[in-house]
mmCIF file as gemmi writes it, N, C-alpha and C atoms, coordinates in Angstrom:
data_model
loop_
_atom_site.group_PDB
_atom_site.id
_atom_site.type_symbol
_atom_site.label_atom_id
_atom_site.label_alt_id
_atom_site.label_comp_id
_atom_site.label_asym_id
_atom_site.label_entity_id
_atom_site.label_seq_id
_atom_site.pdbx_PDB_ins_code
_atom_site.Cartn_x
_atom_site.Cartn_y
_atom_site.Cartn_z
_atom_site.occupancy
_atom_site.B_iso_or_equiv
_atom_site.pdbx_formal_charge
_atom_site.auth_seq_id
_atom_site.auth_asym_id
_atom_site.pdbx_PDB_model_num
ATOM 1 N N . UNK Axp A 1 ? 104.476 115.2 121.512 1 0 ? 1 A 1
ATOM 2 C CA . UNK Axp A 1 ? 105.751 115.645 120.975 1 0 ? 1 A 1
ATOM 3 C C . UNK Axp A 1 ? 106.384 116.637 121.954 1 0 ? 1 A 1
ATOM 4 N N . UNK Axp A 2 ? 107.544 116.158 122.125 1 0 ? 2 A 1
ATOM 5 C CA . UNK Axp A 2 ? 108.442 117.25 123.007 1 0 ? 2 A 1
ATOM 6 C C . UNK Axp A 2 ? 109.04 118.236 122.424 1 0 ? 2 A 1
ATOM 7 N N . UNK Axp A 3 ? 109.007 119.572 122.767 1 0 ? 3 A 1
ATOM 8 C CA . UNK Axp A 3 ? 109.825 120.523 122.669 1 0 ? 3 A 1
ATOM 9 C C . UNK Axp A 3 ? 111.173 120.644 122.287 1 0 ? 3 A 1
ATOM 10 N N . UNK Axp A 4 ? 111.888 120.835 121.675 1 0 ? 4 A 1
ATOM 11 C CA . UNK Axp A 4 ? 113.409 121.028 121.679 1 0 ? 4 A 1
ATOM 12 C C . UNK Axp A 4 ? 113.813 122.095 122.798 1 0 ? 4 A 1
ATOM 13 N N . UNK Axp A 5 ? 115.053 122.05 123.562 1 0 ? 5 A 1
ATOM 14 C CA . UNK Axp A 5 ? 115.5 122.716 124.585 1 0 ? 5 A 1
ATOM 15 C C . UNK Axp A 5 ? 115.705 124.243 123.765 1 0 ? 5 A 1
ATOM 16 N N . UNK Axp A 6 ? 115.154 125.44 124.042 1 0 ? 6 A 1
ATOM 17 C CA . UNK Axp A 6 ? 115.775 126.182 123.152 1 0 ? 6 A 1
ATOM 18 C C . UNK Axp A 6 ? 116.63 127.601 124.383 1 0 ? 6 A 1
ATOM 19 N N . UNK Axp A 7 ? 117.685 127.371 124.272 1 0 ? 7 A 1
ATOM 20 C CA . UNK Axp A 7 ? 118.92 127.941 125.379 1 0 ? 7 A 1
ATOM 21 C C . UNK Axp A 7 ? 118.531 129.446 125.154 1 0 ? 7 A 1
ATOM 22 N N . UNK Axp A 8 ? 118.724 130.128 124.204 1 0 ? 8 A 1
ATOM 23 C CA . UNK Axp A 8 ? 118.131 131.515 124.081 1 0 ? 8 A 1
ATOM 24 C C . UNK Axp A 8 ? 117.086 131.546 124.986 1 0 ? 8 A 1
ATOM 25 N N . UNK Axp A 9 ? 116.346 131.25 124.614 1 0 ? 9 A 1
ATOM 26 C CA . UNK Axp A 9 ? 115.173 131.547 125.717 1 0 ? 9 A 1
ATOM 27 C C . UNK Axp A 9 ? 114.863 131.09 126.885 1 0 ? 9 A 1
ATOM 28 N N . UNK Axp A 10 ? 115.753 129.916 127.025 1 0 ? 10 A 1
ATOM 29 C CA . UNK Axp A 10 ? 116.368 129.361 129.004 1 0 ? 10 A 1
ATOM 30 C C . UNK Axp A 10 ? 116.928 131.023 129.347 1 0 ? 10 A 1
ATOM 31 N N . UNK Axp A 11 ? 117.754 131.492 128.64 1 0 ? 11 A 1
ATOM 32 C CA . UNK Axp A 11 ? 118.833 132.622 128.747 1 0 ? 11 A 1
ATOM 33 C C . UNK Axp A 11 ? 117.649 134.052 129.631 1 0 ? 11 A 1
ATOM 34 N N . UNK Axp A 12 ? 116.691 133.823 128.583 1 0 ? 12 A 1
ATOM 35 C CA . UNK Axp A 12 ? 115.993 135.415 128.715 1 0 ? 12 A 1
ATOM 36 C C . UNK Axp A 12 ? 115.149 134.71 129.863 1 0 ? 12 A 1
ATOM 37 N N . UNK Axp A 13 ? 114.956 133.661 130.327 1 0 ? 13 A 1
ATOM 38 C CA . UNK Axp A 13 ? 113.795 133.458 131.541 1 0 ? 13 A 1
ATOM 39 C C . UNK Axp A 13 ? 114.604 133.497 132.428 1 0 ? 13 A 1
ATOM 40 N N . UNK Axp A 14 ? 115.589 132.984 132.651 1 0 ? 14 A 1
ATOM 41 C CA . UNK Axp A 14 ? 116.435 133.16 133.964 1 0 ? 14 A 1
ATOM 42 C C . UNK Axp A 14 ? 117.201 134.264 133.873 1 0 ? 14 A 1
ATOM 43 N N . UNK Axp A 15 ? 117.69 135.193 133.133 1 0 ? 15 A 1
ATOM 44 C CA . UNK Axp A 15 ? 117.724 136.651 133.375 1 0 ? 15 A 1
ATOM 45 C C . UNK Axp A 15 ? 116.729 137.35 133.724 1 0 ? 15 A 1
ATOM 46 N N . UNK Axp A 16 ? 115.496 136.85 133.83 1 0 ? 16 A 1
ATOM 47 C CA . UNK Axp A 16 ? 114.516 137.846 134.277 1 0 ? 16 A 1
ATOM 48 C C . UNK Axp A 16 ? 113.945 137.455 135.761 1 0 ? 16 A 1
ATOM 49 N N . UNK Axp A 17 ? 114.035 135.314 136.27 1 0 ? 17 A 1
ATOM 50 C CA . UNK Axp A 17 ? 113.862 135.534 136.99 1 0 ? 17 A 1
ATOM 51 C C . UNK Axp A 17 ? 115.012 135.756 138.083 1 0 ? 17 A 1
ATOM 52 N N . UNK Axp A 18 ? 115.915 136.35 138.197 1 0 ? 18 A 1
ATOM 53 C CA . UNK Axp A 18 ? 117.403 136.339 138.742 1 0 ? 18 A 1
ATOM 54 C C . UNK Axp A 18 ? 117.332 138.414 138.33 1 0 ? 18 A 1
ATOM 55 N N . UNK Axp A 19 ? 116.548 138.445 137.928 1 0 ? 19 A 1
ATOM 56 C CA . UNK Axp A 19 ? 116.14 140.366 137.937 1 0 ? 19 A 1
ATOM 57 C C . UNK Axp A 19 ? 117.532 141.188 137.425 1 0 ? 19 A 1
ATOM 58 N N . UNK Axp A 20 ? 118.189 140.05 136.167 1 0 ? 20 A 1
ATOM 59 C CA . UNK Axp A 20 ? 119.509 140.155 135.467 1 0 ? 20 A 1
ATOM 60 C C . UNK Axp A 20 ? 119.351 141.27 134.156 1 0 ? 20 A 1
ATOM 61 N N . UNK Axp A 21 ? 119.781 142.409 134.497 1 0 ? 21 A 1
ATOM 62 C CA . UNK Axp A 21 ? 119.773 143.244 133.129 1 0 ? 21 A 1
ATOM 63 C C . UNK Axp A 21 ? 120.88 142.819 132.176 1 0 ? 21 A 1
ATOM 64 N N . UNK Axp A 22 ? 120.092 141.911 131.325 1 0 ? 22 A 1
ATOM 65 C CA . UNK Axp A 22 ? 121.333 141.494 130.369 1 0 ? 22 A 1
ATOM 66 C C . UNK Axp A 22 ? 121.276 142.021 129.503 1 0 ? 22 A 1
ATOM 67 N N . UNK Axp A 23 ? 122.34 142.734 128.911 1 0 ? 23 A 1
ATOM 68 C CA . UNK Axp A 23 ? 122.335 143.694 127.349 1 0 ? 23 A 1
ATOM 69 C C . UNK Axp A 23 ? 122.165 142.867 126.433 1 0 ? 23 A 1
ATOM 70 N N . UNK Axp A 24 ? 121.634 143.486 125.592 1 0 ? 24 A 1
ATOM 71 C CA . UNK Axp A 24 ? 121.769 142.952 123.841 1 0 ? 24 A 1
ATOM 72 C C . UNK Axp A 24 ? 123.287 142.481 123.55 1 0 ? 24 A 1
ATOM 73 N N . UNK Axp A 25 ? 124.217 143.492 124.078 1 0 ? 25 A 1
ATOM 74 C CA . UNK Axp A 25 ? 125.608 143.566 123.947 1 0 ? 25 A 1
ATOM 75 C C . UNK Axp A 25 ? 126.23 142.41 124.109 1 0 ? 25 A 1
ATOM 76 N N . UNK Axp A 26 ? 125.655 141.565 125.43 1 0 ? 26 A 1
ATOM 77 C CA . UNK Axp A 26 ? 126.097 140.316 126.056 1 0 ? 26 A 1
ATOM 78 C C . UNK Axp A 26 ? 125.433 138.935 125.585 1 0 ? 26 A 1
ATOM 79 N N . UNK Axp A 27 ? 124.411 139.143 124.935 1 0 ? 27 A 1
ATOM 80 C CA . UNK Axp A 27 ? 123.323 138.105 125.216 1 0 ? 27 A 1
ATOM 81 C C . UNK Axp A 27 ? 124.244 136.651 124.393 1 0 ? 27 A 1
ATOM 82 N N . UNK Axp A 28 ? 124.043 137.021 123.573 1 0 ? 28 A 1
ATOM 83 C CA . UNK Axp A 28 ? 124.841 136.124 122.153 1 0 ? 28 A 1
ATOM 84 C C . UNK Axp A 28 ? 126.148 135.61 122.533 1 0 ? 28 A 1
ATOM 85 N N . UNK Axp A 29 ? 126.573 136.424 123.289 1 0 ? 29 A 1
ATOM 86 C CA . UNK Axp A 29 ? 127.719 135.687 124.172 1 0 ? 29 A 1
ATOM 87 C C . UNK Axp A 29 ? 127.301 134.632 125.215 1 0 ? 29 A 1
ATOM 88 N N . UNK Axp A 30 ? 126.497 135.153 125.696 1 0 ? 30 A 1
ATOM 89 C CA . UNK Axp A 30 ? 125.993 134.077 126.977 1 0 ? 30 A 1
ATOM 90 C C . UNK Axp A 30 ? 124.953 133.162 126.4 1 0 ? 30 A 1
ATOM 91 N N . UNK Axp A 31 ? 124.376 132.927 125.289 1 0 ? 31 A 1
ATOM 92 C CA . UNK Axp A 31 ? 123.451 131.631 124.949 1 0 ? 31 A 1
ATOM 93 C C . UNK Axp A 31 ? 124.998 131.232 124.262 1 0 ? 31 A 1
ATOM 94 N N . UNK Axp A 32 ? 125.479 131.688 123.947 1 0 ? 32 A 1
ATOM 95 C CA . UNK Axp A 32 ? 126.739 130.695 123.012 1 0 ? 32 A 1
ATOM 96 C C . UNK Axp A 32 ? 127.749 129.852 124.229 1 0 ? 32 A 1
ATOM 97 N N . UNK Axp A 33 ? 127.714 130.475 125.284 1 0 ? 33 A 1
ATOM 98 C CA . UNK Axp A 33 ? 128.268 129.379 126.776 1 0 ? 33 A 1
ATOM 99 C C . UNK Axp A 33 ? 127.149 128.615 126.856 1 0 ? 33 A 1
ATOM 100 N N . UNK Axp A 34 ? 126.044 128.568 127.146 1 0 ? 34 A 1
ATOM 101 C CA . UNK Axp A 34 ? 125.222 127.841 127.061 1 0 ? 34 A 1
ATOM 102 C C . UNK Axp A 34 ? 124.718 126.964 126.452 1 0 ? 34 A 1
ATOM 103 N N . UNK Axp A 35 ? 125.617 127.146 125.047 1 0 ? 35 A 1
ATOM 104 C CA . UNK Axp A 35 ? 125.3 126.048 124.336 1 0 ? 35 A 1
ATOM 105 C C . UNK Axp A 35 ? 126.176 125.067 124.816 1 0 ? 35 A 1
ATOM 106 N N . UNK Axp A 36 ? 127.353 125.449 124.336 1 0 ? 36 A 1
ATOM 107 C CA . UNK Axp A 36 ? 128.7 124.704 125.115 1 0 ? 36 A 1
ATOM 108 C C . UNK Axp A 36 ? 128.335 124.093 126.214 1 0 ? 36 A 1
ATOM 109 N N . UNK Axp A 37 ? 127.669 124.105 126.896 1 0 ? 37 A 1
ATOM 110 C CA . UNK Axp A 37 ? 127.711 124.036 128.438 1 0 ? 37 A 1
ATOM 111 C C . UNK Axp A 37 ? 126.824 122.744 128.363 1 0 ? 37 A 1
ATOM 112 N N . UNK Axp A 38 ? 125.498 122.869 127.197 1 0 ? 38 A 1
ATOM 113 C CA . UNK Axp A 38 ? 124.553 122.001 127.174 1 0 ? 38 A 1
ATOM 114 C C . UNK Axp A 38 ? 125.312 120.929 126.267 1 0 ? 38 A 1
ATOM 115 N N . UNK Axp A 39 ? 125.929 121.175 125.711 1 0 ? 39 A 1
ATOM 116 C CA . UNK Axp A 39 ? 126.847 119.986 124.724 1 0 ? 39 A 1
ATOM 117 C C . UNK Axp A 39 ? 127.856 119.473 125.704 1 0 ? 39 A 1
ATOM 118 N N . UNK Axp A 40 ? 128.639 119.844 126.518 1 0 ? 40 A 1
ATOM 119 C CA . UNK Axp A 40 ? 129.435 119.199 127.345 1 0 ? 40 A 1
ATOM 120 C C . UNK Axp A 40 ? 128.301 118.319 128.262 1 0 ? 40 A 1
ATOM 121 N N . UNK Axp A 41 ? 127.062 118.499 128.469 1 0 ? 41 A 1
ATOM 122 C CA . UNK Axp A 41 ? 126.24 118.215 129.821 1 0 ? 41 A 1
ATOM 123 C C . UNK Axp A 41 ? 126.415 116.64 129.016 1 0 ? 41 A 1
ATOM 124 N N . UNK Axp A 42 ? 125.248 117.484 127.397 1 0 ? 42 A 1
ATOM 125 C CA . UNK Axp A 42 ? 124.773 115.733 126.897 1 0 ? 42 A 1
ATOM 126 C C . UNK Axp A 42 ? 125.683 114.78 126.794 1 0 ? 42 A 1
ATOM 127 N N . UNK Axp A 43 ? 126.977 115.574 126.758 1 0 ? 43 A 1
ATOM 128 C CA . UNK Axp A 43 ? 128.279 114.536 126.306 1 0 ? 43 A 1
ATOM 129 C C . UNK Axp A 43 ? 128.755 113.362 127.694 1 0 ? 43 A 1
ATOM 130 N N . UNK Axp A 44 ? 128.357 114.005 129.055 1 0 ? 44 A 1
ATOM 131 C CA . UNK Axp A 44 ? 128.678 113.649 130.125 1 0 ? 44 A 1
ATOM 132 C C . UNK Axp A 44 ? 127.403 113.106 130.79 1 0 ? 44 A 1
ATOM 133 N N . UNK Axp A 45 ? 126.313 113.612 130.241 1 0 ? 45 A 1
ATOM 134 C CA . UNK Axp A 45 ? 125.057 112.361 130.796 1 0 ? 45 A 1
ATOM 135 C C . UNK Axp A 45 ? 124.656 111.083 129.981 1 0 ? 45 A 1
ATOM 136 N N . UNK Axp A 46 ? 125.497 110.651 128.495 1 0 ? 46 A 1
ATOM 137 C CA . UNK Axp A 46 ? 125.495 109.821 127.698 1 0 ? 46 A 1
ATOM 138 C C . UNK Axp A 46 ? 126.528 108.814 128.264 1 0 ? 46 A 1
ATOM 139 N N . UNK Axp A 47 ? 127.409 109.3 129.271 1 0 ? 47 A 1
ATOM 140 C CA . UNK Axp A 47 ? 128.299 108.073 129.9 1 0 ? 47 A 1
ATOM 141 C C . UNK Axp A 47 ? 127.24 107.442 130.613 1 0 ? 47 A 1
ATOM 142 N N . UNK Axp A 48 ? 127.105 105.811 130.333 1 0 ? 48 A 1
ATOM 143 C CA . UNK Axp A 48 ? 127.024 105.324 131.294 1 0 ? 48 A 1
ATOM 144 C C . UNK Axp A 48 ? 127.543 104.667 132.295 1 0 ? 48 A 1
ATOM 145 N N . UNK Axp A 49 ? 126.651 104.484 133.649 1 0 ? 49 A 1
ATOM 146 C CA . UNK Axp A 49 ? 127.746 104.226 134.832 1 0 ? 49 A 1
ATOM 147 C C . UNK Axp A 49 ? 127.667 102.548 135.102 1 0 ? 49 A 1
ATOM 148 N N . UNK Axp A 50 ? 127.967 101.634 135.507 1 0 ? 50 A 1
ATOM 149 C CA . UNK Axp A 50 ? 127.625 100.434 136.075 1 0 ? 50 A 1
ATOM 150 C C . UNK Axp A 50 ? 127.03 100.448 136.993 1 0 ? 50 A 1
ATOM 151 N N . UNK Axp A 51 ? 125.761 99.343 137.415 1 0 ? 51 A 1
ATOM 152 C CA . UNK Axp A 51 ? 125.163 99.627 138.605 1 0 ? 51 A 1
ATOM 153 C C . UNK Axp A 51 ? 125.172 99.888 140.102 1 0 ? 51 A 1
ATOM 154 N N . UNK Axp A 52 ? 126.514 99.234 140.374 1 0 ? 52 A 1
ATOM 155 C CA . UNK Axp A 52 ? 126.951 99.039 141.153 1 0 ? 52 A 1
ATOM 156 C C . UNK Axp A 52 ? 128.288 99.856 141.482 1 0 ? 52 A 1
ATOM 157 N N . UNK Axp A 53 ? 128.637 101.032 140.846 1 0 ? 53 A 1
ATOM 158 C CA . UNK Axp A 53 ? 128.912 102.466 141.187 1 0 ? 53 A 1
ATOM 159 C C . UNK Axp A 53 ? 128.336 103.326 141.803 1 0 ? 53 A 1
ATOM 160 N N . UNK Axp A 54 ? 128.852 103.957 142.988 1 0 ? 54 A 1
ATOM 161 C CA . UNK Axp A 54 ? 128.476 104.569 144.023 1 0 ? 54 A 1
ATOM 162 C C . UNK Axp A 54 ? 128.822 105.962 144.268 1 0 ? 54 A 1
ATOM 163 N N . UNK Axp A 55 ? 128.199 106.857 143.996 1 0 ? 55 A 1
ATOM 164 C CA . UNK Axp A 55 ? 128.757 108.586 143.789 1 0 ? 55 A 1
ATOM 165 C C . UNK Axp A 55 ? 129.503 108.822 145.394 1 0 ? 55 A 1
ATOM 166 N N . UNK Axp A 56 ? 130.662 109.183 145.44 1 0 ? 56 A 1
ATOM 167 C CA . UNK Axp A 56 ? 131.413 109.752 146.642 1 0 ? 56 A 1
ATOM 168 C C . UNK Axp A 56 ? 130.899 110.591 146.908 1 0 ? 56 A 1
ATOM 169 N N . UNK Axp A 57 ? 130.803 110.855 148.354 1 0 ? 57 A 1
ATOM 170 C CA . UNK Axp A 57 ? 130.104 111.816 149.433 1 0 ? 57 A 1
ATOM 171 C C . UNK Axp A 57 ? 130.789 113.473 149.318 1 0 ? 57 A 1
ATOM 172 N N . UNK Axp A 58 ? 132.342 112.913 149.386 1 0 ? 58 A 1
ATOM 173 C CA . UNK Axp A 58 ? 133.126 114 149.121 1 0 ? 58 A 1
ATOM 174 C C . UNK Axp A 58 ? 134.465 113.937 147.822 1 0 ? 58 A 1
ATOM 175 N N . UNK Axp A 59 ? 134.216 114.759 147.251 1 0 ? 59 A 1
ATOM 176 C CA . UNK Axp A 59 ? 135.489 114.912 146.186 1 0 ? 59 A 1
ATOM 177 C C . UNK Axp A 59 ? 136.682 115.112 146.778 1 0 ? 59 A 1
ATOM 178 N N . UNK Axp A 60 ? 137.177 114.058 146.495 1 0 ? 60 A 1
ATOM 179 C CA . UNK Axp A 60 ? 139.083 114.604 147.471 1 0 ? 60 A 1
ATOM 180 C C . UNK Axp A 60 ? 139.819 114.169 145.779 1 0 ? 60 A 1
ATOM 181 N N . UNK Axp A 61 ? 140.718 114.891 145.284 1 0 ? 61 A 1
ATOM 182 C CA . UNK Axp A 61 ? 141.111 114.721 144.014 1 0 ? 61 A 1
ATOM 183 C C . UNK Axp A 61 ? 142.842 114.33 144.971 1 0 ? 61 A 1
């Protein structure tokens, strides 16, 4: 059985290894981007691509 992703605590491991004094003040703010962030990801790794799509080298918009 796998784990569920739990972002709070992605939050407090990479503030600690990144030697990030994150306040109490901030925290709840920043797992709440993080959630967002992980809901936009799943929303954009659930597209699928055709096989025969080829990722560009460089982004020219």
């Amino acid at each position: 059985m796998e784990k569920e992703f739990d972002v709070g605590e992605y939050v407090d491991l990479m503030a600690f290894l990144v030697d990030l004094q994150l306040s109490d003040e901030y925290r709840d703010g920043v797992v709440a981007n993080f959630e967002r962030i992980k809901a936009i990801a799943q929303l954009v790794n659930s597209f699928e691509l055709p096989d025969d799509v080829e990722a560009a080298p460089i982004f020219e918009p």
